[in-house]
C-alpha positions as CSV (number, residue, x, y, z in Angstrom):
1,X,0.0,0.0,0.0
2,X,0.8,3.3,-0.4
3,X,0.0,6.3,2.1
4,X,-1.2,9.8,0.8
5,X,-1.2,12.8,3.2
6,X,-2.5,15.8,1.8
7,X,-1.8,18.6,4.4
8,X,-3.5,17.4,7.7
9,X,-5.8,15.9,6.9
10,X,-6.3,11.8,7.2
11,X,-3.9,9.3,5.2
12,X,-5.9,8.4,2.4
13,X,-4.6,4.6,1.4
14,X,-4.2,4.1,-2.7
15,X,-3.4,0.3,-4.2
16,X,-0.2,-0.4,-5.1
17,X,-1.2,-1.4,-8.1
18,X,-2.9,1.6,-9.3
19,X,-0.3,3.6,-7.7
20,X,-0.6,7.3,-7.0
21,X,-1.0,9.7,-10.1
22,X,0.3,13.7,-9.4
23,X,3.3,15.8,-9.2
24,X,6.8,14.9,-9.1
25,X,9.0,14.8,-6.1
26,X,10.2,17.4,-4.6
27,X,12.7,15.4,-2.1
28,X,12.5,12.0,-0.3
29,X,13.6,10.6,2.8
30,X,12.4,9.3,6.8
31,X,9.6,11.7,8.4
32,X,10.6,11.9,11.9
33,X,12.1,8.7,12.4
34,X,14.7,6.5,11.0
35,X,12.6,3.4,11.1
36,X,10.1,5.1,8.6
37,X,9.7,4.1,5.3
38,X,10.9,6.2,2.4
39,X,8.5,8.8,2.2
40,X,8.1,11.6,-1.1
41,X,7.1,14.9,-0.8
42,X,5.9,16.2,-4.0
43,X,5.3,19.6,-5.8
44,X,1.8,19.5,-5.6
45,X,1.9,19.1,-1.5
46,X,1.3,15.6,-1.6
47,X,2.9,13.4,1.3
48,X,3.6,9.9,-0.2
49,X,4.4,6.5,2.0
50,X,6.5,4.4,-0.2
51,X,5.4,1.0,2.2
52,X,6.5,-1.3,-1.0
53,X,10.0,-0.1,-0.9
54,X,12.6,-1.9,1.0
55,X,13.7,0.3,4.1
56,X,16.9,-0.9,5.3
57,X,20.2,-2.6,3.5
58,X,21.0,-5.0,6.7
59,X,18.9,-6.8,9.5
60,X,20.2,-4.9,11.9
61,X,19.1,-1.6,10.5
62,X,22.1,0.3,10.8
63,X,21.9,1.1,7.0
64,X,19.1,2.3,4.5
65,X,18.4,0.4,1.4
66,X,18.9,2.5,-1.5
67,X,16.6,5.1,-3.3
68,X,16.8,7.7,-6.1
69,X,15.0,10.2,-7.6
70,X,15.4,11.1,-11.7
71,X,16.9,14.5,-11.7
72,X,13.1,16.1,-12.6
73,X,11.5,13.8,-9.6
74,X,9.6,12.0,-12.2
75,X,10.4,8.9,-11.5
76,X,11.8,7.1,-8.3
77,X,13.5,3.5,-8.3
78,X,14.0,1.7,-5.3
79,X,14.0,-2.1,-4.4
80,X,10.7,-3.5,-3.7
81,X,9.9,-5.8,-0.4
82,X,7.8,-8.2,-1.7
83,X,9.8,-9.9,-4.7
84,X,13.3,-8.4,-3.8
85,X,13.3,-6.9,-7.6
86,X,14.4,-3.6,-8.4
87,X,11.3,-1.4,-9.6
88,X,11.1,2.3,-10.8
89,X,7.7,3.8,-10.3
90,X,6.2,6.7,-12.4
91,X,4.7,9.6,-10.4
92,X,2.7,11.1,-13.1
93,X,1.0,7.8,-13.8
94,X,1.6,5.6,-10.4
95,X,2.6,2.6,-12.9
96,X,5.5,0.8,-11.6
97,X,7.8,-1.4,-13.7
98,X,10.5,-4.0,-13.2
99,X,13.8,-3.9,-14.1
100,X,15.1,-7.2,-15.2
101,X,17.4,-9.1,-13.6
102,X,17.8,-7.1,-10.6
103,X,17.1,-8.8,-7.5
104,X,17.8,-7.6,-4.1
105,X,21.0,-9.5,-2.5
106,X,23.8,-9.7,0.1
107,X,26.1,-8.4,-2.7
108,X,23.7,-5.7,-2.8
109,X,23.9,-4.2,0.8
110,X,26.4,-1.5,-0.1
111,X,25.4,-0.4,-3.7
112,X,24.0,3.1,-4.7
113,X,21.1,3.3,-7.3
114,X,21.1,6.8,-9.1
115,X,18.3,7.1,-11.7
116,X,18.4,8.6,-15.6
117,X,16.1,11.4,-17.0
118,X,12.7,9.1,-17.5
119,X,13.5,6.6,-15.9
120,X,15.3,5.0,-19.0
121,X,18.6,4.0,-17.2
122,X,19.7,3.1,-13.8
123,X,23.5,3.1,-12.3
124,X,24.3,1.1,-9.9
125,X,27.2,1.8,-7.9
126,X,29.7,-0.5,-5.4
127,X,32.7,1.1,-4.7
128,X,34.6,2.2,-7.8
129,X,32.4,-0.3,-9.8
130,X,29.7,1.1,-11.3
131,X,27.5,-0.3,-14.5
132,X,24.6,1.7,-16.7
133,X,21.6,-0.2,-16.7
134,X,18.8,-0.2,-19.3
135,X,15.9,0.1,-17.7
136,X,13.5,-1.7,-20.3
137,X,15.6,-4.8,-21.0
138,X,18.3,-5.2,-18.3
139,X,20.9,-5.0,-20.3
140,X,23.9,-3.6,-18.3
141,X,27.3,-2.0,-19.7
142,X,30.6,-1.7,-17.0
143,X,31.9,2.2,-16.8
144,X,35.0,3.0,-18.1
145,X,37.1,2.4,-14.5
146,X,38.1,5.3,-12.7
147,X,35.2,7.0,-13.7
148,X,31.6,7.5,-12.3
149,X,28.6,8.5,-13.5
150,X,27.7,12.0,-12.7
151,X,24.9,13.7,-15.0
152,X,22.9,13.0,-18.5
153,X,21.6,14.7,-21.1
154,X,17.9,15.7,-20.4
155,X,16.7,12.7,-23.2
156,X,19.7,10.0,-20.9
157,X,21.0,9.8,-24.3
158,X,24.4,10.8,-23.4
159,X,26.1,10.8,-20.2
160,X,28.8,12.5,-18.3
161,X,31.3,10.8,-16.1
162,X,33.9,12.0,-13.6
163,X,37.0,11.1,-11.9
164,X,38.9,11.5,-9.0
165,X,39.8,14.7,-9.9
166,X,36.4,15.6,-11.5
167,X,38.0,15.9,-14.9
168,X,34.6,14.2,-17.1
169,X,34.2,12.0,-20.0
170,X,30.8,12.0,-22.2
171,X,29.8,8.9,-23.0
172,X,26.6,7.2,-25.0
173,X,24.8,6.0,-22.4
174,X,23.6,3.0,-24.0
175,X,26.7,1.6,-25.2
176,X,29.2,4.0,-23.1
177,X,31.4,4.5,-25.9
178,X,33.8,8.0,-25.1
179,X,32.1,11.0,-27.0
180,X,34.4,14.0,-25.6
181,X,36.5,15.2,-23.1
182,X,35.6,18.1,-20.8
183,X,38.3,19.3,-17.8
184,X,35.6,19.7,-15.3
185,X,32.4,18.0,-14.9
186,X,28.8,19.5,-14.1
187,X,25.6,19.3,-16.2
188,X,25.6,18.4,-19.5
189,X,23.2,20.2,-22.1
190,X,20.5,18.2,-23.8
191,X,22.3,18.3,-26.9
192,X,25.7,17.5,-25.8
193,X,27.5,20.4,-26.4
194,X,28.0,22.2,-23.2
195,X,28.9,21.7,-19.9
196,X,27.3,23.6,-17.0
197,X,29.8,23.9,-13.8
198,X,30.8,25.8,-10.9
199,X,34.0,27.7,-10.6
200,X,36.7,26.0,-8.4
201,X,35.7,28.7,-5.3
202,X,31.3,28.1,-6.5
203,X,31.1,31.9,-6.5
204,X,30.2,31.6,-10.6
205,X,28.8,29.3,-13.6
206,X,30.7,28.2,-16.3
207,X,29.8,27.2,-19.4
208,X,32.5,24.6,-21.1
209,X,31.8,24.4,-25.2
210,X,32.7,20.7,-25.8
211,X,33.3,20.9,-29.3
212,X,35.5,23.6,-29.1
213,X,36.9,22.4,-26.0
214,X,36.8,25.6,-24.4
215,X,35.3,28.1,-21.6
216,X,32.5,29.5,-24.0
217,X,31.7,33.1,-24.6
218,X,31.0,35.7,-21.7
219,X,32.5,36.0,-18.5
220,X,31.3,33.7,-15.8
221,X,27.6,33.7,-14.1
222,X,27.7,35.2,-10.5
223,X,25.5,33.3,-8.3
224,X,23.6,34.3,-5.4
225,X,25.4,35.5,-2.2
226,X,25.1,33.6,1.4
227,X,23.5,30.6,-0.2
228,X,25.7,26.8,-1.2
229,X,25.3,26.2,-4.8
230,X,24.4,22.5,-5.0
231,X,23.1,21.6,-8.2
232,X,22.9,22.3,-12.0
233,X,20.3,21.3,-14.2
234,X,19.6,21.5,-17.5
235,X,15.6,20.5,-19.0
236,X,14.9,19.1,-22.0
237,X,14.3,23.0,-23.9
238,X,18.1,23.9,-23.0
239,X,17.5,26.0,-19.8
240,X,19.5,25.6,-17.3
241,X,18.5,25.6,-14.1
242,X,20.6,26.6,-10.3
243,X,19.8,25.2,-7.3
244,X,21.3,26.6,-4.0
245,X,20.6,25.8,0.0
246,X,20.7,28.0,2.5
247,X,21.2,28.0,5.6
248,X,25.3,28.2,4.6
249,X,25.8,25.8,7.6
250,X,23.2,23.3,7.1
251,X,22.4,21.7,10.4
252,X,20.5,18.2,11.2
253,X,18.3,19.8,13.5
254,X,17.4,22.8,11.8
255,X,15.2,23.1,8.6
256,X,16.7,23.4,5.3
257,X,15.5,25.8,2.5
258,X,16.4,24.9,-1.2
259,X,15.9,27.6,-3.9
260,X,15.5,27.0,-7.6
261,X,16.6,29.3,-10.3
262,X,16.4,30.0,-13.7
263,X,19.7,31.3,-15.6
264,X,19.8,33.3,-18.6
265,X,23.1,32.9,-20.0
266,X,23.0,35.1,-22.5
267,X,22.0,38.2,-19.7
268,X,24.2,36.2,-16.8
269,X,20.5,37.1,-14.9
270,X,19.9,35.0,-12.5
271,X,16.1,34.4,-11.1
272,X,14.4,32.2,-8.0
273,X,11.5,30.1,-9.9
274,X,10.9,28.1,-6.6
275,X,11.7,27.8,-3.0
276,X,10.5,25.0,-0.5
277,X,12.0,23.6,2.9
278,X,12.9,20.3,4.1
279,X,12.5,20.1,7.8
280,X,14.9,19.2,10.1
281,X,12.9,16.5,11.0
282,X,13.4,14.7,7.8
283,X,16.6,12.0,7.8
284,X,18.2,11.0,5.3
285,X,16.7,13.6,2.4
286,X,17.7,12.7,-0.9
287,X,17.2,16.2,-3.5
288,X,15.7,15.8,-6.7
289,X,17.8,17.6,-9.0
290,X,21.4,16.2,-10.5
291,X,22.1,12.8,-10.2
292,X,23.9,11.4,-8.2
C-alpha cells in the first residue's frame, strides 16, 4: 500500500497497483524517524508513503536500502519488499515497472542506485564499480574504471562521467562508448554540447563548449550571495537551471531551504522560480535535481 497525506488531513490509502497519479518529487527521505519508510514529498503538497519499498540494507538496520529520484522527480527506483526486484515507479502515472534481472542480495547491501532522466537507465554503484543499466531490457554495460557516472543529457542519451579529480568524459549511455573530453564535470546540455559547472571557489557558472573544448563566450555567471550552490540542471528546452541551499551551515536539527533558479546565459541574470524547505525532521533527504 501506499500512504497519501494531503496537508493534515487523514492518510488516504491508494493500491499499489494503481499507484498514486500527481506531481513529481520534490525530495525524499524518513519523516521523523529512521525506522520510517521512504516517504516523497511532491510539488503538488502531496505526502507519499513508499510502504512497497525496502527500508533498510541490513537486518540490523544500521543502514538504509537504496533510493533515487530522476533528476526532474519523475520517477523514483527503489527495491521492492515483496519480490526483492528492483522497480522504478512513475509519479505522473503511479505505474510501476521491473527492471530485469535485478534482485535484491547480500552483494547488494552496499550499492548506490542513481536514476536517468525518465527513468530510461539506472547506475548502480559499489565502490569504484559502477554499470549503466537499461531500464527496459536489463541489459547492463561496466563504466570505463576510474570513472563515475555524474549527470545525462535531459533525453539519458548521453552521459557524463567524472574522476577523481572531477575531470569528465561523455559517453553514449547506452553503449558507453567515449564522445568527448571536458576538464571539469557538471551538467551536460541536452544536446551534448556544453557543460554547466561551478568555478573551483562556486562563486560563478561556467559554461564549457565541448566541441570547441573551451570556456564558451562571456564571463562567468555570478551566483547568489550567502547561499551553497548544490546543483545544476539543464531541461529538455536547453534552460539551465541553479539550485542553492541556505542556511550556509546546514544543520541536522534545523530546517533546510532549497531555492531553484532559472539562468539566462546570455544576460548572466539570475532568477528564484521556486523555494521549499525540508525540515529538520526529515533523515536522510535525498534532492531531486542532479544525479547522483
Amino acid at each position: 500500500m501506499i500512504a497519501v497525506v494531503m496537508g493534515a488531513g487523514a492518510p488516504v490509502t491508494a493500491d499499489v497497483e494503481t499507484g498514486t497519479t500527481g506531481s513529481s518529487v520534490r525530495y525524499a527521505g524518513l519523516a521523523g524517524c529512521v525506522c520510517a519508510p521512504w516517504t516523497l514529498w511532491t510539488w503538488d503538497g502531496q505526502v507519499i508513503k513508499l510502504t512497497d519499498a525496502r527500508v533498510f540494507a541490513t537486518k540490523a538496520g544500521k543502514r538504509r536500502a537504496p533510493l533515487a529520484l530522476s533528476p526532474d522527480g519523475d520517477y523514483v527506483a527503489y527495491f521492492r519488499r515483496g519480490d526483492r526486484m528492483l522497480v522504478i515507479r512513475d509519479m505522473s502515472t503511479g505505474n510501476v515497472r521491473v527492471v530485469p534481472g535485478v534482485q535484491w542480495s547480500r552483494e547488494l547491501r552496499s550499492t548506490r542506485i542513481d536514476l536517468a532522466p525518465a527513468g530510461r537507465y539506472v547506475v548502480l554503484g559499489s565502490g569504484r564499480d559502477d554499470r549503466v543499466l537499461n531500464a527496459r531490457n536489463g541489459r547492463s554495460s561496466v563504466v570505463p574504471p576510474g570513472m563515475r557516472p555524474w549527470s545525462f543529457s535531459s533525453d539519458a542519451k548521453l552521459m557524463l562521467a567524472v574522476d577523481d579529480e572531477f575531470r569528465a568524459g561523455i559517453y553514449s549511455t547506452s553503449t558507453l562508448a567515449e564522445k568527448g573530453r571536458v576538464p571539469v564535470g557538471g551538467a551536460l546540455s541536452p544536446d551534448g554540447t556544453t557543460v554547466a559547472h561551478f568555478t573551483a571557489d562556486e562563486s560563478a557558472i561556467g559554461l564549457w563548449n565541448v566541441a570547441m573544448g573551451k570556456a564558451g563566450g562571456g564571463l562567468p555567471i555570478a551566483l547568489p550571495s550567502e547561499r551553497i550552490p548544490t546543483r545544476l540542471r539543464w531541461d529538455g528546452a536547453g534552460h539551465l537551471d541553479l539550485q542553492m541551499v541556505a542556511p550556509p551551515r546546514i544543520n541536522k536539527k534545523i530546517d533546510t531551504v532549497y531555492t531553484w533558479y532559472r539562468v539566462d546565459q546570455a544576460s548572466g541574470l539570475v532568477q528564484p522560480v521556486d523555494t521549499f524547505t525540508v525540515p529538520g525532521s526529515v533523515h536522510n533527504p535525498i534532492i531531486a535535481g542532479l544525479s547522483p
